[in-house]
Each structure stands twice: as C-alpha cells, then as structure tokens.
C-alpha positions in Angstrom: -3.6 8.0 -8.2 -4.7 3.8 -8.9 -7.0 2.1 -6.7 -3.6 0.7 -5.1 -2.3 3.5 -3.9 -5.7 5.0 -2.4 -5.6 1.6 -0.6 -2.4 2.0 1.3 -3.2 5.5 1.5 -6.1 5.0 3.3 -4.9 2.3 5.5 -1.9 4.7 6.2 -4.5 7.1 7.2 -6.3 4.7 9.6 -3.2 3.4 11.3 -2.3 7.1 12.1 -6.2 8.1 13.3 -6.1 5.1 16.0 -2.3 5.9 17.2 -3.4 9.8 17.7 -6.8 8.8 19.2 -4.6 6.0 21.6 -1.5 8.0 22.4 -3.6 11.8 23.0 -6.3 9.8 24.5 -3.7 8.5 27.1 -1.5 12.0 26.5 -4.5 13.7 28.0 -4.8 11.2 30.6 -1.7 11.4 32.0 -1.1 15.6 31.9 -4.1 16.3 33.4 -3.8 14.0 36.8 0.1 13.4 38.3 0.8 10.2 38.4 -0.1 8.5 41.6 3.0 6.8 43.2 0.9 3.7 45.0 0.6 0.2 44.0 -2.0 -0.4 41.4 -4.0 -2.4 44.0 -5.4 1.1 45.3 -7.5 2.1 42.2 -11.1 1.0 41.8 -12.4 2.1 38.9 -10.7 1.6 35.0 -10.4 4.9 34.3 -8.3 5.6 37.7 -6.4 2.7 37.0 -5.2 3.2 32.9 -3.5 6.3 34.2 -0.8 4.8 35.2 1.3 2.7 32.5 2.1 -0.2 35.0 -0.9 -1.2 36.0 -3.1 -3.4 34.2 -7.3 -3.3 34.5 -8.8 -6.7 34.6 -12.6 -6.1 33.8 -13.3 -10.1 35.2 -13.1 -9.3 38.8 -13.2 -5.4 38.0 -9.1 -5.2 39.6 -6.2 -2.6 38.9 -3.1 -4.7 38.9 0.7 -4.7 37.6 1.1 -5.0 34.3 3.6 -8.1 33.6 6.1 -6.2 31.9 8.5 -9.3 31.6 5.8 -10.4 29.1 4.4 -8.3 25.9 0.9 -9.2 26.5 -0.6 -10.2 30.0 -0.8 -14.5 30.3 -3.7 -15.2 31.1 -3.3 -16.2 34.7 -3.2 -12.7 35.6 -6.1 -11.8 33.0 -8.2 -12.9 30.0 -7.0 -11.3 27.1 -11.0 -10.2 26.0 -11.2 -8.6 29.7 -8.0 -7.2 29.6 -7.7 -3.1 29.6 -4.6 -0.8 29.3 -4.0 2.3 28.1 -8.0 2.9 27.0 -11.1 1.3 29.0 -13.0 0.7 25.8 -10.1 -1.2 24.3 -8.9 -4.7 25.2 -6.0 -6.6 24.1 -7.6 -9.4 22.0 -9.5 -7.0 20.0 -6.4 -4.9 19.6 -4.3 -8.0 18.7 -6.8 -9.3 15.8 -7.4 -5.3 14.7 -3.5 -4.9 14.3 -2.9 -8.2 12.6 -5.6 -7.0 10.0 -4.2 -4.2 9.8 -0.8 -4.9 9.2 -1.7 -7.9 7.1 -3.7 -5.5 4.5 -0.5 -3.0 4.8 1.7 -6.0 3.8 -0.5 -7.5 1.2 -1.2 -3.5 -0.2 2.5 -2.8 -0.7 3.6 -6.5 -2.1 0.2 -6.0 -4.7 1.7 -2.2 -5.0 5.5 -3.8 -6.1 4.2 -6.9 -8.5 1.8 -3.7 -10.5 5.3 -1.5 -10.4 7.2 -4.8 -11.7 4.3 -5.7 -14.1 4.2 -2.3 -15.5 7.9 -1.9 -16.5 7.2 -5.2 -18.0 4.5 -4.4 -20.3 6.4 -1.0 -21.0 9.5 -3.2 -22.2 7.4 -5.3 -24.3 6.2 -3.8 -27.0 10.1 -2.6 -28.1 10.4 -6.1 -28.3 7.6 -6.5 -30.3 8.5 -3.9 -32.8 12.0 -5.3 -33.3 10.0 -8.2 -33.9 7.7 -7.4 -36.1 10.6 -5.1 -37.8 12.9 -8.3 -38.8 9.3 -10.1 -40.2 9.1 -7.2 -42.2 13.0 -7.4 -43.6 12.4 -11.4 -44.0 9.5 -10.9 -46.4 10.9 -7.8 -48.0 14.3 -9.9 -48.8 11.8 -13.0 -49.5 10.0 -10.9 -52.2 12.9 -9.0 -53.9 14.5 -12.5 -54.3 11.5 -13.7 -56.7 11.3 -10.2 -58.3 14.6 -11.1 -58.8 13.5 -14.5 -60.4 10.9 -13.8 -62.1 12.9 -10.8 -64.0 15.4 -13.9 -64.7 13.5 -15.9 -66.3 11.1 -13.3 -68.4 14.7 -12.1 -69.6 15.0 -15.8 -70.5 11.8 -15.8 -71.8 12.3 -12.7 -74.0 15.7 -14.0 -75.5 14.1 -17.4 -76.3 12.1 -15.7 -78.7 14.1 -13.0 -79.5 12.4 -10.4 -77.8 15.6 -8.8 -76.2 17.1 -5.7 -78.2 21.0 -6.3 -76.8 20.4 -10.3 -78.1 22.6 -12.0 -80.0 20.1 -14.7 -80.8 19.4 -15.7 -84.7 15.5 -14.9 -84.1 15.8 -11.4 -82.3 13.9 -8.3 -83.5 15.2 -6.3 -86.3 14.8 -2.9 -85.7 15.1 0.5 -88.0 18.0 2.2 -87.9 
C-alpha cells in the first residue's frame, strides 16, 4: 500500500470515527429519553434541548429554539453560527462547516492525486515498449549502415586485388600463376 492510498485510507477512517461518534452519540440520546412532544421553548439546558432534532441550542442567550428547517444551516438572525448547537453540545456549526470542508477537500484532492499516479503509472509502464522499439530500429539502421560498407569495402579490396592480379578467378594479364 503507497503513501496515497494510506492517505485516503486514513481520511476514510476519520470521516467514519466522527459519523459513529455524531450519529450513536445522538442514537443514544434519543433511545434512552422519548422524545418530548413540547415546543423547544420549554428546555433549559443544551443537553435537554439536542434531544429533539427540531430544536436548535443557541449558546448566546443560552435558548432551545426551532431549528429553521426551510434553511440547511440556521441564518444568523436566529443564531450565530460559532454559538450555534444541534445534534452534540460540544459541536457547533461553523466549526463543523470548516472541519467538513477540510475534510472533504483532502478526500477530493487524495482521490484526483490517487487517479493522475494510476494514469502516470500506465504511462511510464507504456513507455519503455516504446523505447525498445526504438532503440530496436537504431539498432537495424546501424546494422544495415555497417553491412553496406562491409559491403564496400569488400568491393573495392576485390578491385584492389584484381588491379594487381591478386584474384585467382582473374582474367587480368598480371594475375598470379599458380601450380597445377
């Protein structure tokens, strides 16, 4: 396993340890008390007030109110963002906002980084076939290249040897006599 993968693997495993701590945290909440049936206005304290998933905990002027379900996060007329609690009193919604966004942002960036390796590595496995072929017609160039002056060269020493008679088969006035 590359350093990649233990990266995503990792930030897989802490988006997974926050949703089980959020969702049992508020699992446990909920099956343990029924769920009260009154306005939100009637609970005092945070904890007593995240029970219920429709009220909202404003920790400014400590108050349990609706949560604004027409909008995903609360405006701010209602509550501050940093004051803010639902679900968890220890959590607010500007914190969970920027810990998502960095979150998500390294799962993003971890999985495009994890695709450009994968597409850079069947890349560099392509390559060196490409390189051989290369390097395999350089070789039958020069091979060619130097059979063609072997070729030459045999030409002219033949030329050579028949100038001065040096060839057996020559029908040239000077060549060798030999002993028959």
């Amino acid at each position: 396993m590359n350093k990649t993968e233990r990266g995503i693997m990792s930030s897989l495993l802490v988006v997974v340890t926050v949703t089980c701590v959020l969702v049992s945290r508020a699992e446990c909440l909920t099956s343990t008390t029924p769920m009260p049936l009154n306005s939100c206005k009637a609970f005092s304290t945070c904890d007593s007030c995240i029970q219920n998933p429709k009220c909202l905990w404003c920790m400014t002027n400590d108050t349990c109110t609706d949560y604004p379900v027409s909008y995903i996060l609360p405006p701010p007329a209602v509550c501050k963002l940093s004051q803010a609690r639902w679900g968890v009193c220890w959590v607010n919604f500007e914190a969970l906002i920027i810990a998502m966004a960095v979150l998500g942002g390294t799962i993003i960036i971890s999985i495009t980084v994890c695709c450009c390796c994968c597409c850079c590595c069947k890349k560099r496995q392509s390559g060196p076939d490409r390189d051989e072929e290369r390097f395999a017609r350089k070789r039958e160039e020069i091979r060619q290249r130097a059979d063609e002056r072997k070729v030459e060269r045999k030409v002219r020493h033949d030329d050579i040897r028949k100038k001065y008679g040096l060839v057996p088969d020559s029908d040239h006035p000077y060549s060798k006599f030999e002993n028959e």
